[in-house]
PyMOL CGO cylinders between C-alpha atoms (Angstrom):
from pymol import cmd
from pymol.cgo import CYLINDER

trace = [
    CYLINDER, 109.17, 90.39, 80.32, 112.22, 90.88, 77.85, 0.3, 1, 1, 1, 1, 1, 1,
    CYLINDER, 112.22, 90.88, 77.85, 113.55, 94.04, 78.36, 0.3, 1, 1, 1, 1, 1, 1,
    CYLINDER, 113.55, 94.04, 78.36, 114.36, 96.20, 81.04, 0.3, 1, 1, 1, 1, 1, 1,
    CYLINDER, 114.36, 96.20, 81.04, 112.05, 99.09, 81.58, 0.3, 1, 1, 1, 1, 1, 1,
    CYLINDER, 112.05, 99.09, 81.58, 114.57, 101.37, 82.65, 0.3, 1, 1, 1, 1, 1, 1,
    CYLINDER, 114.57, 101.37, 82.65, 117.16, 101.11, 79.77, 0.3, 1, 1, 1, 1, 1, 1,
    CYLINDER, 117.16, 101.11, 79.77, 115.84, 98.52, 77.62, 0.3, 1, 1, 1, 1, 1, 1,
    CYLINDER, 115.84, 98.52, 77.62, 118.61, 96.05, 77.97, 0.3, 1, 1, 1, 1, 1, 1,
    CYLINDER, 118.61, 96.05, 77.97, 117.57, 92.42, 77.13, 0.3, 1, 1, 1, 1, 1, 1,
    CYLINDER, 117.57, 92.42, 77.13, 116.52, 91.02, 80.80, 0.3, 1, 1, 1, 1, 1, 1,
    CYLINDER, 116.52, 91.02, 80.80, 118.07, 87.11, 82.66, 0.3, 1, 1, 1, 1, 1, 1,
    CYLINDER, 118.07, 87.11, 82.66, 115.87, 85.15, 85.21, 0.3, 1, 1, 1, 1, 1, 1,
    CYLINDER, 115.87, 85.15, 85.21, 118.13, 84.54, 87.75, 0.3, 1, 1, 1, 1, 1, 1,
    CYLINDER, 118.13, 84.54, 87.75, 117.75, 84.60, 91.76, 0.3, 1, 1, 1, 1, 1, 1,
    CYLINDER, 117.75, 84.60, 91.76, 119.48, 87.96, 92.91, 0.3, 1, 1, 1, 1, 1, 1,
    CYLINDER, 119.48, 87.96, 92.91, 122.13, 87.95, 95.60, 0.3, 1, 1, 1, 1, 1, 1,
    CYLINDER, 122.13, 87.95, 95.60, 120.69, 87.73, 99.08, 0.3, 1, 1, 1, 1, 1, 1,
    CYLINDER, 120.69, 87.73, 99.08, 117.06, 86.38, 97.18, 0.3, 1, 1, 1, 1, 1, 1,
    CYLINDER, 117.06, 86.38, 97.18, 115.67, 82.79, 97.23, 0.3, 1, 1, 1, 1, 1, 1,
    CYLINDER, 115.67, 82.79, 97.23, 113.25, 83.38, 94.06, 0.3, 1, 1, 1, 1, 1, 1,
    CYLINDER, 113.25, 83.38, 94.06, 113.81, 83.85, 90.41, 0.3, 1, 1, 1, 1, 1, 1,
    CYLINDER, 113.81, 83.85, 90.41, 113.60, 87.17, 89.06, 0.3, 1, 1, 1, 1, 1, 1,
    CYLINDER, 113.60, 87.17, 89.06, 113.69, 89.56, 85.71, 0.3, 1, 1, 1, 1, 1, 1,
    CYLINDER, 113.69, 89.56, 85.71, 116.92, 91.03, 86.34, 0.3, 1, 1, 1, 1, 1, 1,
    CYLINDER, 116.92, 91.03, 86.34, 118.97, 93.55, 83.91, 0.3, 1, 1, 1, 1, 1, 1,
    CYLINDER, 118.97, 93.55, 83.91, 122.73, 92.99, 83.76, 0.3, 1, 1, 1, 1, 1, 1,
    CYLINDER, 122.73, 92.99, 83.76, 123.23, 96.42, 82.40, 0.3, 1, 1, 1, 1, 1, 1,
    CYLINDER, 123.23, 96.42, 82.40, 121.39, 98.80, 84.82, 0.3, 1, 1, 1, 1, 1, 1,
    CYLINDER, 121.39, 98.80, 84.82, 121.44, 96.51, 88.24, 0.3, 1, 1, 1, 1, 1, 1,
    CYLINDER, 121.44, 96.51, 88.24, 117.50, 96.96, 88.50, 0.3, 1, 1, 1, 1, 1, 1,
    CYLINDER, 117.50, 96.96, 88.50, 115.58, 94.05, 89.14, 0.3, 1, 1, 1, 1, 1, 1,
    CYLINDER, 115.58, 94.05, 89.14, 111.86, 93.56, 88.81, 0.3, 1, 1, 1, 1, 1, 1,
    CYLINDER, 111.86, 93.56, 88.81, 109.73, 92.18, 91.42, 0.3, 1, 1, 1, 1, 1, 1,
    CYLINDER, 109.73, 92.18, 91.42, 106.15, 90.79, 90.73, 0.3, 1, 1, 1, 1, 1, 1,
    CYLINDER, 106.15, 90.79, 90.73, 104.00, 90.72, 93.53, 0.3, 1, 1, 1, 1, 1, 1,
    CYLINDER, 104.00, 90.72, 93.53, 100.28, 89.82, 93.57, 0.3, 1, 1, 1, 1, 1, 1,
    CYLINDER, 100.28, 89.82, 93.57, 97.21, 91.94, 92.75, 0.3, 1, 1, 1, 1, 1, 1,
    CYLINDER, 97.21, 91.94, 92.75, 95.24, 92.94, 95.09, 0.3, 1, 1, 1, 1, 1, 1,
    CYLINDER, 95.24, 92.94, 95.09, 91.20, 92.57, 94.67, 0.3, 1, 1, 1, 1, 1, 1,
    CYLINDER, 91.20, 92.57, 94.67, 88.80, 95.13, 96.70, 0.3, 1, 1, 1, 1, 1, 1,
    CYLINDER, 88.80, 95.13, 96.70, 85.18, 95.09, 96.88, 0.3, 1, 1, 1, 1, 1, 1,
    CYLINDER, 85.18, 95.09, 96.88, 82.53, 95.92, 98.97, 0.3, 1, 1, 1, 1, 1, 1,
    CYLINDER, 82.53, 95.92, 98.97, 79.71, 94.26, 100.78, 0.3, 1, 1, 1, 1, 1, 1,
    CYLINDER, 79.71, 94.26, 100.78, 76.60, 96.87, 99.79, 0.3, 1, 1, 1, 1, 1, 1,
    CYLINDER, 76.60, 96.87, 99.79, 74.14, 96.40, 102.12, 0.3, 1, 1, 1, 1, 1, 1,
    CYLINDER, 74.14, 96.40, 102.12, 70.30, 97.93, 102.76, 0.3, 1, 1, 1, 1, 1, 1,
    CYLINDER, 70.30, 97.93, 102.76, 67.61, 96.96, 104.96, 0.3, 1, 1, 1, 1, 1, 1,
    CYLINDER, 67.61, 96.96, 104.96, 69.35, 93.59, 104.97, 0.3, 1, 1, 1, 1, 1, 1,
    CYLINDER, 69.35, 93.59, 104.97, 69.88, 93.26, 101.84, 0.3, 1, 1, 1, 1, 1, 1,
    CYLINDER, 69.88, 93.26, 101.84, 72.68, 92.63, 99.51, 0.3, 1, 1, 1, 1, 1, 1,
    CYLINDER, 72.68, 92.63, 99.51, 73.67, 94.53, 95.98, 0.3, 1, 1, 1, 1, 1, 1,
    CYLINDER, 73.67, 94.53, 95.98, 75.23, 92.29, 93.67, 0.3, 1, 1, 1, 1, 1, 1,
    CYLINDER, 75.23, 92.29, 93.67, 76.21, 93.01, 89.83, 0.3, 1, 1, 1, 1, 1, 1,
    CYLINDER, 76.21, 93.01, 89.83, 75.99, 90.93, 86.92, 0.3, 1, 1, 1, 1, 1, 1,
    CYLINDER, 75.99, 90.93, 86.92, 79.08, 90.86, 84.88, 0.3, 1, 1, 1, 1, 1, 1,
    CYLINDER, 79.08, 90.86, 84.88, 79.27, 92.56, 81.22, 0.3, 1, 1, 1, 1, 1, 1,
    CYLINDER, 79.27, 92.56, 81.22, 83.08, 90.92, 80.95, 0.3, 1, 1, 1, 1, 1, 1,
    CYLINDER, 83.08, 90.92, 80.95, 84.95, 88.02, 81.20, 0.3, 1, 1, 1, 1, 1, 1,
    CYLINDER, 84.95, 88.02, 81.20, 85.60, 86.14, 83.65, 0.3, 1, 1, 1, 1, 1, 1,
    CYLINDER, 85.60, 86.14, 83.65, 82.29, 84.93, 84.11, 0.3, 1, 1, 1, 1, 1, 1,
    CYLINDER, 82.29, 84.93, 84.11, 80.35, 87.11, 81.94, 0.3, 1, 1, 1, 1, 1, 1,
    CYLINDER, 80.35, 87.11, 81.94, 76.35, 86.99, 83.26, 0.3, 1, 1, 1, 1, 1, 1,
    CYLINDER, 76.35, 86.99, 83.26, 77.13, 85.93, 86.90, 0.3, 1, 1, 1, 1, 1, 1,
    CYLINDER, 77.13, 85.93, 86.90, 76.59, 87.72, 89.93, 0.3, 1, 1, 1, 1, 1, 1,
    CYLINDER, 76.59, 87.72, 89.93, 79.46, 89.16, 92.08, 0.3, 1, 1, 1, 1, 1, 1,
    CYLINDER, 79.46, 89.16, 92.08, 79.92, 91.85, 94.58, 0.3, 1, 1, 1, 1, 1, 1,
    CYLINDER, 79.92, 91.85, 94.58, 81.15, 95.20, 93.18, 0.3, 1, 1, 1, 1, 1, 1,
    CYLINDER, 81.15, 95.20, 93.18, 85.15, 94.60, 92.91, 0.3, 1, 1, 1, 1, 1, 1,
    CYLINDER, 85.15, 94.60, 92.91, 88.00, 94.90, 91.37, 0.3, 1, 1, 1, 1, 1, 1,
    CYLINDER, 88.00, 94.90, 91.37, 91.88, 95.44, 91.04, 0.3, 1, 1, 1, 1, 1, 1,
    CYLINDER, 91.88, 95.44, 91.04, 93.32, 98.59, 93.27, 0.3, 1, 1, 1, 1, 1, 1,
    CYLINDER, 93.32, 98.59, 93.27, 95.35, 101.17, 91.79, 0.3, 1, 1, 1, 1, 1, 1,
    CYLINDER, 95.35, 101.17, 91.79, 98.12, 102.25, 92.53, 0.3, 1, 1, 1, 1, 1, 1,
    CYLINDER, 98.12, 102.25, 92.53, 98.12, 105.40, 94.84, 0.3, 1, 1, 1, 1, 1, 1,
    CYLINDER, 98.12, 105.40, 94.84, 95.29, 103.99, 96.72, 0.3, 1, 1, 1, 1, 1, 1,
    CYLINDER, 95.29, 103.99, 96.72, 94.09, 102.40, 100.03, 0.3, 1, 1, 1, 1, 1, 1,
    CYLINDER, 94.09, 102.40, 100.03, 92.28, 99.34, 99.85, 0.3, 1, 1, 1, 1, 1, 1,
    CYLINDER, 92.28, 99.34, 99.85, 89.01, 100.74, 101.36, 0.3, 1, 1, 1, 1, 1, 1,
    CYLINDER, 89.01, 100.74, 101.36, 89.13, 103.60, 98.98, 0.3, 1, 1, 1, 1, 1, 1,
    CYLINDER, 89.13, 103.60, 98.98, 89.68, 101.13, 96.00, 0.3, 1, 1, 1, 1, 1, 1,
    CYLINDER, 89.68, 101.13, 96.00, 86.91, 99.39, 96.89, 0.3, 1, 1, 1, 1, 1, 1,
    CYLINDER, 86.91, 99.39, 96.89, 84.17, 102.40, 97.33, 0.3, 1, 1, 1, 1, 1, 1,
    CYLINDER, 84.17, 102.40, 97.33, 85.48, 103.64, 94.00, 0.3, 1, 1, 1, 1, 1, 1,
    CYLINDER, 85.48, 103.64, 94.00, 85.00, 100.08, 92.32, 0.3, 1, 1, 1, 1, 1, 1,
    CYLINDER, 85.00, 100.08, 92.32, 81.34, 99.91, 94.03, 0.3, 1, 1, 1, 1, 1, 1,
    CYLINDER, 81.34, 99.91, 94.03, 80.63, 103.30, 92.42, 0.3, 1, 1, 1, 1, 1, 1,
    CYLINDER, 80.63, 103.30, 92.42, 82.34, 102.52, 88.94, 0.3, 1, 1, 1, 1, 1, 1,
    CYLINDER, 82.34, 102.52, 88.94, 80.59, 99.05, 88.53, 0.3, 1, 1, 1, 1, 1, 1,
    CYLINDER, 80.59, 99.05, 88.53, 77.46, 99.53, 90.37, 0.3, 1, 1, 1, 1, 1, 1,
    CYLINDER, 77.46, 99.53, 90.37, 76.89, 103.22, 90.01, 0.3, 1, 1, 1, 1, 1, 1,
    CYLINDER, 76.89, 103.22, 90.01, 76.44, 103.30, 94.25, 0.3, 1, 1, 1, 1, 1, 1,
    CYLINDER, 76.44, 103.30, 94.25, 77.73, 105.46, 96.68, 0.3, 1, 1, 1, 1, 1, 1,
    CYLINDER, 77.73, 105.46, 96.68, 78.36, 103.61, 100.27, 0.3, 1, 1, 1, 1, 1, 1,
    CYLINDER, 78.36, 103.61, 100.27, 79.20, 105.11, 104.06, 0.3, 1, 1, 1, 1, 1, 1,
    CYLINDER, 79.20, 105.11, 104.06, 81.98, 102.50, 105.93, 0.3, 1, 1, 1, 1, 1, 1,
    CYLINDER, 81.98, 102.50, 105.93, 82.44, 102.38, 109.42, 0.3, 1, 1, 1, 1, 1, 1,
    CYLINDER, 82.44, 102.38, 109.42, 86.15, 101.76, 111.11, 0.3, 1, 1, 1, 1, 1, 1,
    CYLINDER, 86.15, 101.76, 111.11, 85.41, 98.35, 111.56, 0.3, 1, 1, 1, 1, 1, 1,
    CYLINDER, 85.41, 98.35, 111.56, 84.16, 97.78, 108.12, 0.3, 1, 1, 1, 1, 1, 1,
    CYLINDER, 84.16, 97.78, 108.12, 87.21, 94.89, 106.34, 0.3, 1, 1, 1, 1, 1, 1,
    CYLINDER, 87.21, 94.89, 106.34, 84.86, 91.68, 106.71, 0.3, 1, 1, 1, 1, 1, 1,
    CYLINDER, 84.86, 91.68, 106.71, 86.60, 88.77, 104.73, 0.3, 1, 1, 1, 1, 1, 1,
    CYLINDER, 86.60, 88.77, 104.73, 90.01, 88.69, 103.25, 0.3, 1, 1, 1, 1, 1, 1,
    CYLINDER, 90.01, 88.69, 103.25, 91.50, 85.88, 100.93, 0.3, 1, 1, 1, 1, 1, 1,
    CYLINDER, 91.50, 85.88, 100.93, 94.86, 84.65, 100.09, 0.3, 1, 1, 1, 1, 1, 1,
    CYLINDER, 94.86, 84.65, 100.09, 94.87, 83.05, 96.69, 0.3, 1, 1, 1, 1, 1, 1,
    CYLINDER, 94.87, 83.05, 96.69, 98.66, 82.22, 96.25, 0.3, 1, 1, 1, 1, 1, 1,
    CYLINDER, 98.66, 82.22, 96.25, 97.86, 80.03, 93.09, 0.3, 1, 1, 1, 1, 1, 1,
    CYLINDER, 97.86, 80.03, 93.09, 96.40, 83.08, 90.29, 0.3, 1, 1, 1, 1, 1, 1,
    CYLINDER, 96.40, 83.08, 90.29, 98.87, 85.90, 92.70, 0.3, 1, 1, 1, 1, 1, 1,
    CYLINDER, 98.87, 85.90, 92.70, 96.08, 87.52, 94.10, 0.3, 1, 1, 1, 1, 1, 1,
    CYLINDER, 96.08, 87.52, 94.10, 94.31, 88.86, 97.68, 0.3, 1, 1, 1, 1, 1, 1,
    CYLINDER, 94.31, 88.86, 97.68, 91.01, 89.59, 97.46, 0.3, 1, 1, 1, 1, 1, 1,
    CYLINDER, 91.01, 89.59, 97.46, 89.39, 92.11, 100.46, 0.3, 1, 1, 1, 1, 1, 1,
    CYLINDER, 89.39, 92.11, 100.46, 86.06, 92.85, 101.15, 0.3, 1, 1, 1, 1, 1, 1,
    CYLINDER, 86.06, 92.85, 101.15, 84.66, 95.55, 103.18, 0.3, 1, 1, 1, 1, 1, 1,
    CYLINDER, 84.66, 95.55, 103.18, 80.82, 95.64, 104.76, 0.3, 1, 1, 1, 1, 1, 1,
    CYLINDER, 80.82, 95.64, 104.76, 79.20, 98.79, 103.68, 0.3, 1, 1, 1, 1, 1, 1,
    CYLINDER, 79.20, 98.79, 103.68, 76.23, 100.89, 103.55, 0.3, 1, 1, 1, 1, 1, 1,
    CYLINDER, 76.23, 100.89, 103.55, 74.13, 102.16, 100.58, 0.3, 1, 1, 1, 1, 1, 1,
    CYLINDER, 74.13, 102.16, 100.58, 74.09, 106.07, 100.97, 0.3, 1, 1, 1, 1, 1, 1,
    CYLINDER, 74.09, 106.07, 100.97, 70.74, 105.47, 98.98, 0.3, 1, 1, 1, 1, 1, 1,
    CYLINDER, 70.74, 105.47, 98.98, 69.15, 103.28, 96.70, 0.3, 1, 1, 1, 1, 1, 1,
    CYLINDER, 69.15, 103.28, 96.70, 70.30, 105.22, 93.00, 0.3, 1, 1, 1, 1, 1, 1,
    CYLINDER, 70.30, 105.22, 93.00, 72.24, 102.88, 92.07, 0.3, 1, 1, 1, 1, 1, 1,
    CYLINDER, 72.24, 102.88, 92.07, 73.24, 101.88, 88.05, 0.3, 1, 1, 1, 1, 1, 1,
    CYLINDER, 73.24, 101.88, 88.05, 74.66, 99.17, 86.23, 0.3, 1, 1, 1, 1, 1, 1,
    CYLINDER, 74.66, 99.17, 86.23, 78.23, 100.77, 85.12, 0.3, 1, 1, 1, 1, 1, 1,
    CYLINDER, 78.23, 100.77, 85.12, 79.86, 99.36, 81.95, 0.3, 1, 1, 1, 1, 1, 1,
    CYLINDER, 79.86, 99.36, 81.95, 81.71, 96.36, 83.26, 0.3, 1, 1, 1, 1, 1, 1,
    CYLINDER, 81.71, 96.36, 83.26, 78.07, 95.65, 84.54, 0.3, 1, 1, 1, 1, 1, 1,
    CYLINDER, 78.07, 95.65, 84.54, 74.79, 93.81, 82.89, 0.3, 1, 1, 1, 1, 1, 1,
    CYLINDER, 74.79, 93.81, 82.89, 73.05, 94.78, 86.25, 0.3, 1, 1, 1, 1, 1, 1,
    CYLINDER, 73.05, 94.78, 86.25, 73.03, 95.67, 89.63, 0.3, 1, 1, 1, 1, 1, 1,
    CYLINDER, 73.03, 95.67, 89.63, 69.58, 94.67, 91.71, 0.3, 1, 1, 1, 1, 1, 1,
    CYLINDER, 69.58, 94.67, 91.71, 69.26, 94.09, 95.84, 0.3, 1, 1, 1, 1, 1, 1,
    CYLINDER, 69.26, 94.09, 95.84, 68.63, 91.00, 97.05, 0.3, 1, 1, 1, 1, 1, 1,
    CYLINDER, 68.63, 91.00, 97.05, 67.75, 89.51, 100.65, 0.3, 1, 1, 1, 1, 1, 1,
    CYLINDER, 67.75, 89.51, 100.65, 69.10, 85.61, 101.17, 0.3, 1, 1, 1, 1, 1, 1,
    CYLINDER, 69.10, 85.61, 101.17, 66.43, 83.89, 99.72, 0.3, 1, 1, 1, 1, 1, 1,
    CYLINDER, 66.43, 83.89, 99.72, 66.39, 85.62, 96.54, 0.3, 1, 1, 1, 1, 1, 1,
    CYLINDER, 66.39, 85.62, 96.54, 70.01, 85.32, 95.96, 0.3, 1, 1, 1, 1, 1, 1,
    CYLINDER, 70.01, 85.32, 95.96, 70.71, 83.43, 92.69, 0.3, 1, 1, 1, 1, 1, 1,
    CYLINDER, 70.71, 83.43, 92.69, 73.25, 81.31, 94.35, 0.3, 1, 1, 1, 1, 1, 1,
    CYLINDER, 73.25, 81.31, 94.35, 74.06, 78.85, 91.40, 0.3, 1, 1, 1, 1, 1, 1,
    CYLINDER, 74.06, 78.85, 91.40, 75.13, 81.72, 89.33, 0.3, 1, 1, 1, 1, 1, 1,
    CYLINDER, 75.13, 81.72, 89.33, 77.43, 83.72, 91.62, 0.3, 1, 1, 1, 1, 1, 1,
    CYLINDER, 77.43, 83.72, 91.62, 80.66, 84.44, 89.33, 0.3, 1, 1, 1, 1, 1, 1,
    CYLINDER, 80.66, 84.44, 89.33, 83.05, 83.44, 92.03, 0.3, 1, 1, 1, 1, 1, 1,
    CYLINDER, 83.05, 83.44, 92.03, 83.70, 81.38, 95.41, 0.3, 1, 1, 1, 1, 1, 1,
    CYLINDER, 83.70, 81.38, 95.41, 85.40, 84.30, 97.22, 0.3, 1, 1, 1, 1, 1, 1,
    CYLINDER, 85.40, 84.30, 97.22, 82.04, 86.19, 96.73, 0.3, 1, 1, 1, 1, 1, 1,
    CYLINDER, 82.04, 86.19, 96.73, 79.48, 83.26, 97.59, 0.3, 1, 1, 1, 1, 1, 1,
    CYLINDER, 79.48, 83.26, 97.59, 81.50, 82.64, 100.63, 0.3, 1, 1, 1, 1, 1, 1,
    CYLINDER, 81.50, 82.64, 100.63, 81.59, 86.47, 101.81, 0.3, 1, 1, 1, 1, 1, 1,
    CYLINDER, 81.59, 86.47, 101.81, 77.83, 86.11, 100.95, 0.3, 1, 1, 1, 1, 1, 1,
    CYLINDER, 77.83, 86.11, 100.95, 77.10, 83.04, 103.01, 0.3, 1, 1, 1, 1, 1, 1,
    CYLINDER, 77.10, 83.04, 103.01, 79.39, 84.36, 105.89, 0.3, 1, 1, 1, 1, 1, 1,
    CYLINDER, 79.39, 84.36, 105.89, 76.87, 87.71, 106.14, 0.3, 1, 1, 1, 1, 1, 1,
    CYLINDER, 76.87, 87.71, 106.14, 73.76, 86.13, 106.23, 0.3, 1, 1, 1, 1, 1, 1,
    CYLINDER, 73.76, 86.13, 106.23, 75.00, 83.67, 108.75, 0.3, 1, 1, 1, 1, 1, 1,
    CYLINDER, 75.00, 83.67, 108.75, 76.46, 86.59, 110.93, 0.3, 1, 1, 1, 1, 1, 1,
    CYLINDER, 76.46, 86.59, 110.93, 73.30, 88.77, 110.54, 0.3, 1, 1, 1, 1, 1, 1,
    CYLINDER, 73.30, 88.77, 110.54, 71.35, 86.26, 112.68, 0.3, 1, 1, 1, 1, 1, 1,
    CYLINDER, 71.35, 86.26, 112.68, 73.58, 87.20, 115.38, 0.3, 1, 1, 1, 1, 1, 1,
    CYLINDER, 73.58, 87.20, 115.38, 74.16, 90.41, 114.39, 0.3, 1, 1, 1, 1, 1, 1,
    CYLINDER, 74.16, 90.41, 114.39, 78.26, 89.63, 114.66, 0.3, 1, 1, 1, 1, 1, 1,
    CYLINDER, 78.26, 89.63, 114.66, 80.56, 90.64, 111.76, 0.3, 1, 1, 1, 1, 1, 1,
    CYLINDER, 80.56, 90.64, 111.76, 84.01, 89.10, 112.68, 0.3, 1, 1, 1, 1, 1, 1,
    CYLINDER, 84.01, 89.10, 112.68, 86.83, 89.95, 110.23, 0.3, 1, 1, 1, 1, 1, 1,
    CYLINDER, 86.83, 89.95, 110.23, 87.58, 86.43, 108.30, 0.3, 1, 1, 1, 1, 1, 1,
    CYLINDER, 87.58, 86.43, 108.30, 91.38, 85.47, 106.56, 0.3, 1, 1, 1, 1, 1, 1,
    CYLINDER, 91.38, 85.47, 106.56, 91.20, 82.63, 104.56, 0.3, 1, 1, 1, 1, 1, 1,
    CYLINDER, 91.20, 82.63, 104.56, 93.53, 80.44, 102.44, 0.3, 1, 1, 1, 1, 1, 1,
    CYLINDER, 93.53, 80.44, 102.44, 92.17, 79.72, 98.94, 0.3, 1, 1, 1, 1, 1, 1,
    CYLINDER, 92.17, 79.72, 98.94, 93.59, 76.95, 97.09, 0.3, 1, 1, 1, 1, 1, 1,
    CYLINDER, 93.59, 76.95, 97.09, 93.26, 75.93, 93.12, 0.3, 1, 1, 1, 1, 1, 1,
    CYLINDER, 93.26, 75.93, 93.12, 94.24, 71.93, 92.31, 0.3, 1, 1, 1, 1, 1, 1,
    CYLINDER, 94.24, 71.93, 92.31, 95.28, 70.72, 89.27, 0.3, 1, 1, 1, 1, 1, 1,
    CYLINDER, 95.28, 70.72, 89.27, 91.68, 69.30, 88.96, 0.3, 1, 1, 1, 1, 1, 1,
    CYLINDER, 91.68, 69.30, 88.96, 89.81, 72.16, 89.03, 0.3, 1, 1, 1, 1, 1, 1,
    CYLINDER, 89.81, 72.16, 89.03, 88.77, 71.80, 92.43, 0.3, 1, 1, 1, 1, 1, 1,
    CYLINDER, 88.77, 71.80, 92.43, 88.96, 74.32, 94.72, 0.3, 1, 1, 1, 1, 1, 1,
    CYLINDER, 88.96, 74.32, 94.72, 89.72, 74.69, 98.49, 0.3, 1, 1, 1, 1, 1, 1,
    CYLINDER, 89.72, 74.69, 98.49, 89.12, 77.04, 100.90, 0.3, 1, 1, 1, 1, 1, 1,
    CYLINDER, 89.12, 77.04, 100.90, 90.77, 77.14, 104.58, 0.3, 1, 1, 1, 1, 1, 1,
    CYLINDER, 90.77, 77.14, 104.58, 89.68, 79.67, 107.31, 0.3, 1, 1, 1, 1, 1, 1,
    CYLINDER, 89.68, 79.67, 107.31, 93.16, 80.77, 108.92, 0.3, 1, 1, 1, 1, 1, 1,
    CYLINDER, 93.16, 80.77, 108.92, 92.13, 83.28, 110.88, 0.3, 1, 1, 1, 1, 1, 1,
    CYLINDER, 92.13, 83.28, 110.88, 88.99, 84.91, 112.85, 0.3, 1, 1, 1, 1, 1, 1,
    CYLINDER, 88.99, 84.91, 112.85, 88.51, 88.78, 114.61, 0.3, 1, 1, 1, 1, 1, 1,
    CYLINDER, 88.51, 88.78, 114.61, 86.88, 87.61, 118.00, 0.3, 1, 1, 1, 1, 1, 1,
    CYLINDER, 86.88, 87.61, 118.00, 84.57, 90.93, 117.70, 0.3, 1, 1, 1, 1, 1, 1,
]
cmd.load_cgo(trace, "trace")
């Protein structure tokens, strides 16, 4: 940023009284801007077992599979974000019950917190929407697990299978580090005991 959005002064980085972090601040109007990380929602679509997943029509990873997600709005709640990103990319409606938030991660490197919450397909008309190649069902075995578009959904994915088998869906926070070499780690900081 270079100006202020309220008066359209030229902005400083500087750390505001009573602040420990640098931030856009405008000298002329006192306002200073925060940025905060994006939040991701998605759902986990689910019938008879199995799993809808979409193929991406845009970048990032343009051809892989993902869950239905994206960035909330403002004016939303997460869950609502995500059923409305589930319809807009895969064209599905879903039913959520209250205990429905399955896996949520921190990813303090790209500013972001990605949620995910279990769901039902209503029914089975479902369509690929335009950020979308297509949208199909799959059950484990079928999953194409070399070309899921990101490690946030192939864990969620891994997590549900495992937890069908016992037919347990604890809510799971986890910590999701990128390094400088491209690696990536992921740390489970927290677990629902239901």
């Amino acid at each position: 940023m270079k100006f202020c959005h309220q008066c359209a002064a030229p902005l400083i980085v500087r750390i505001p009284e009573g602040d420990d972090k640098p931030r856009h601040c405008c000298d002329d109007c006192d306002t200073i801007f925060y940025q905060n990380p994006k939040n991701v929602v998605g759902t986990l679509p689910i019938h008879d077992n199995k799993v809808l997943l979409c193929k991406r029509a845009i970048q990032p990873r343009i051809g892989k599979w993902t869950l239905p997600a994206g960035f909330m709005e403002n004016g939303e709640s997460s869950l609502h974000g995500a059923i409305r990103e589930t319809k807009e990319e895969a064209g599905a409606l879903v039913t959520v019950a209250d205990n429905s938030l399955y896996t949520l991660f921190n990813l303090p490197t790209i500013n972001q917190v990605y949620m995910f919450f279990r769901a039902e397909l209503t029914d089975l008309n479902f369509d690929p929407g335009i950020e979308s190649e297509e949208v199909a069902l799959f059950a484990e075995e079928e999953i194409p697990w070399s070309e899921i578009a990101f490690p946030v959904v192939r864990s969620t994915l891994e997590h549900y299978f495992k937890d069908l088998k016992h037919s347990r869906f604890p809510v799971r926070m986890f910590d999701v580090h990128h390094g400088e070499d491209r690696s990536i780690t992921t740390r489970l900081i927290s677990l629902s005991s239901s």
